[in-house]
C-alpha positions, 0 to 999 in steps of 0.5 A, a space after each residue: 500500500 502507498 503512503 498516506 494521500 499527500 496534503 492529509 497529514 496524520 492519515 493511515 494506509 486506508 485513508 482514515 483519519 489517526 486517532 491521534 487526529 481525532 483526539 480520542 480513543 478510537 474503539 473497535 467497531 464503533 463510530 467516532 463519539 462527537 467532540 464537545 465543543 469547549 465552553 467559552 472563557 469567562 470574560 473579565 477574569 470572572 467565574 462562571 456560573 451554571 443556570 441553575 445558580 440561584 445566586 446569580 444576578 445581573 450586576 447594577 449598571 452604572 449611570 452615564 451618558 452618552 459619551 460622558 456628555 450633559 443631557 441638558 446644555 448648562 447655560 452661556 450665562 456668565 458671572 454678570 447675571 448673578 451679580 444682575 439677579 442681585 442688583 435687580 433685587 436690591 433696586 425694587 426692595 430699595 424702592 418699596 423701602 423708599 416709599 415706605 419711608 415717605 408715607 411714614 415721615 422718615 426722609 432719611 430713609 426715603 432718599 436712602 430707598 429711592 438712591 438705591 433704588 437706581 444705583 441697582 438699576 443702573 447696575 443691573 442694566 450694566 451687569 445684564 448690557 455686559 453678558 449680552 454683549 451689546 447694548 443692541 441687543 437690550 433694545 432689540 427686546 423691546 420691540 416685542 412684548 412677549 407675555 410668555 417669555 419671561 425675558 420680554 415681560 423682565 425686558 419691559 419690567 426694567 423699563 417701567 420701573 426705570 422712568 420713576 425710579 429716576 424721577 424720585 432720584 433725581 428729586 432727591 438728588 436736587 434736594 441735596 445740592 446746595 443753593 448756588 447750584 439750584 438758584 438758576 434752576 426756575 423754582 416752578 420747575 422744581 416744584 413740578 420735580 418734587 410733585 412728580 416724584 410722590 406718584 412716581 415713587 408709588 409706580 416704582 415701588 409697585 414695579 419694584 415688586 416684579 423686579 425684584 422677583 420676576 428674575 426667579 421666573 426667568 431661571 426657572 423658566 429653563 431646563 435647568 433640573 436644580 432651577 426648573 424643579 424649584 420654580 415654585 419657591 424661588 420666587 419667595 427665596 428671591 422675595 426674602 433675599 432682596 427685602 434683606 438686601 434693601 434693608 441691608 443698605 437701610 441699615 448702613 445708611 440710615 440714622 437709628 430714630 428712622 431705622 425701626 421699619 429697616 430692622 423689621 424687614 432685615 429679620 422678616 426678610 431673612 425669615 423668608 428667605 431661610 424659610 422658603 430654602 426648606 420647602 425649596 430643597 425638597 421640590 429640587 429633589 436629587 438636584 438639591 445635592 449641588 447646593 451642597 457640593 463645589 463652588 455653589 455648596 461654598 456659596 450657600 454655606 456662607 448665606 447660610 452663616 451670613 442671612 441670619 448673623 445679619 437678622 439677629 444683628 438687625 433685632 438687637 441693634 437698638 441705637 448702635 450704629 456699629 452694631 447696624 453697620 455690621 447687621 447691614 453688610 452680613 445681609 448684603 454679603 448675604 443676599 449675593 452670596 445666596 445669588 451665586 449659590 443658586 446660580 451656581 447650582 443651576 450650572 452644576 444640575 445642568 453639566 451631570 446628566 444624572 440630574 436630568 435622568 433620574 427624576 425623570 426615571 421617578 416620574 416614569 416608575 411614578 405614572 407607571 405605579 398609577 396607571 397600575 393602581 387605576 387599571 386594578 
């Protein structure tokens, strides 16, 4: 017999394949046994389990997104808009203060609340002018009104309480030039200024209110998780922040036979503010956690330690003017600092995806729960 066909290694003089080839006994009159195929390594060095093992789960995913990026886009916004937030606030409070101080014969007060009213409105146009980029664009938004965009409707609320605003600083202004500046002016147009301010300063502390919070509505009105989810409170946050805020600078400015009503709206607006951040945070849900963490946690930690060092410094000044002085710097290093926090927070919801997803995740497993309950 030949050798084995070339080109078939291993393969006897009838042509079969070695049993060395096959990889088994080979026995005497029988078939070769099929070989079972080897079972696959277990991957990532791990063991494997049978079916039956009753200790086998499927390991917890672990949340990301796609490709490590925000779910939602944080805003361009920079640090001018806390800074505008704060201004704004300060400006319409300034102004209900400054009101309040001329229906209750404290003149003091009054120029204190009616100057500082539009120092914060000159320095919120700044700050908001500045993030825009160009003046253009602050003019361009009033050539619509858009009831249902908070931008607008804040664009027009600016606006609005600008024109009083200046009438009653401009009459106080007058007020404290001396003589030889004032005596060329006619007097009947003096007279017509100072007439003019009492129902300008009504306008400008009512439009002080909106301006004071309609900034609230304008974060919240977004998509970002820590903003969105507070919009029902912050409104309130914002409120007690800025009452402190114009207090804050009454307390700073004002004499103590005058200051009581500042006293009071230092500790009523501290109050609000505090208060309100518990409801808030609860609203917020997971998304609350940023006011604990980075830069925002560093910013509320000091509101926090600040808002009520002020109030309590506020209600137990009495005459002292030192005692004032430090009560108004905690409650307008205070209100700003409780700007930024928020501001800050809001960045740091929309940059980690999980602020979106998982509440999102709840109010899913929370309408499937319901829909359940009534089918049943």
């Amino acid at each position: 017999m030949s050798q084995g066909s070339p080109g078939v290694p291993g393969s006897d003089r009838d042509g079969q394949l070695d049993d060395r080839e096959l990889g088994h006994t080979a026995i005497p009159g029988a078939g070769a046994p099929p070989q079972s195929p080897r079972p696959p390594r277990p991957r990532h060095g791990g063991r494997r389990r049978g079916r039956s093992d009753p200790n086998a789960v499927v390991p917890e995913a672990e949340f990301t997104s796609y490709y490590g990026r925000p779910v939602v886009k944080p805003s361009p916004w920079t640090r001018d808009i806390p800074l505008y937030l704060f201004s704004g606030g300060l400006a319409g409070s300034s102004a209900l203060l400054g009101e309040g101080g001329a229906w209750t014969g404290r003149p003091v007060m009054r120029r204190a609340g009616r100057l500082g009213a539009i120092a914060g409105l000159v320095g919120s146009f700044y700050f908001l002018v500045n993030d825009l980029g160009r003046p253009s664009r602050f003019y361009n938004m009033l050539r619509i009104a858009k009831p249902t965009s908070p931008m607008s409707m804040g664009t027009w609320f600016l606006t609005a309480f600008g024109l009083p605003s200046g009438i009653t600083a401009a009459s106080e202004v007058v007020r404290l030039l001396p003589d030889r500046v004032t005596d060329p002016i006619p007097p009947m147009l003096l007279q017509a200024l100072h007439a003019c301010a009492k129902p300008a300063g009504l306008v400008a502390a009512t439009a002080g209110a909106l301006v004071s919070t309609y900034t609230a509505v304008l974060l919240s009105d977004t998509a970002t998780p820590a903003w969105s989810g507070a919009r029902r409170e912050l409104p309130v946050v914002f409120a007690g922040s800025a009452a402190s805020s114009a207090a804050g600078l009454a307390l700073l400015a004002v004499p103590a036979s005058e200051v009581r009503p500042a006293r009071l709206l230092a500790v009523a607006g501290a109050l609000v503010e505090l208060g309100a951040q518990v409801p808030m945070r609860r609203s917020m849900g997971i998304a609350a956690q940023t006011l604990d963490e980075g830069t925002a946690g560093r910013w509320h930690r000091a509101s926090q330690i600040l808002m009520p060092t002020g109030a309590v410094l506020a209600a137990v000044s009495r005459r002292s003017r030192v005692v004032s002085g430090l009560a108004g710097l905690a409650l307008l290093g205070g209100s700003l600092c409780t700007r930024f926090a928020i501001f800050e927070a809001g960045q740091a919801s929309a940059k980690d995806p999980r602020y979106t997803v998982v509440p999102q995740r709840e109010r899913a497993q929370a309408r499937a729960s319901a829909n359940g309950a009534a089918s049943a």
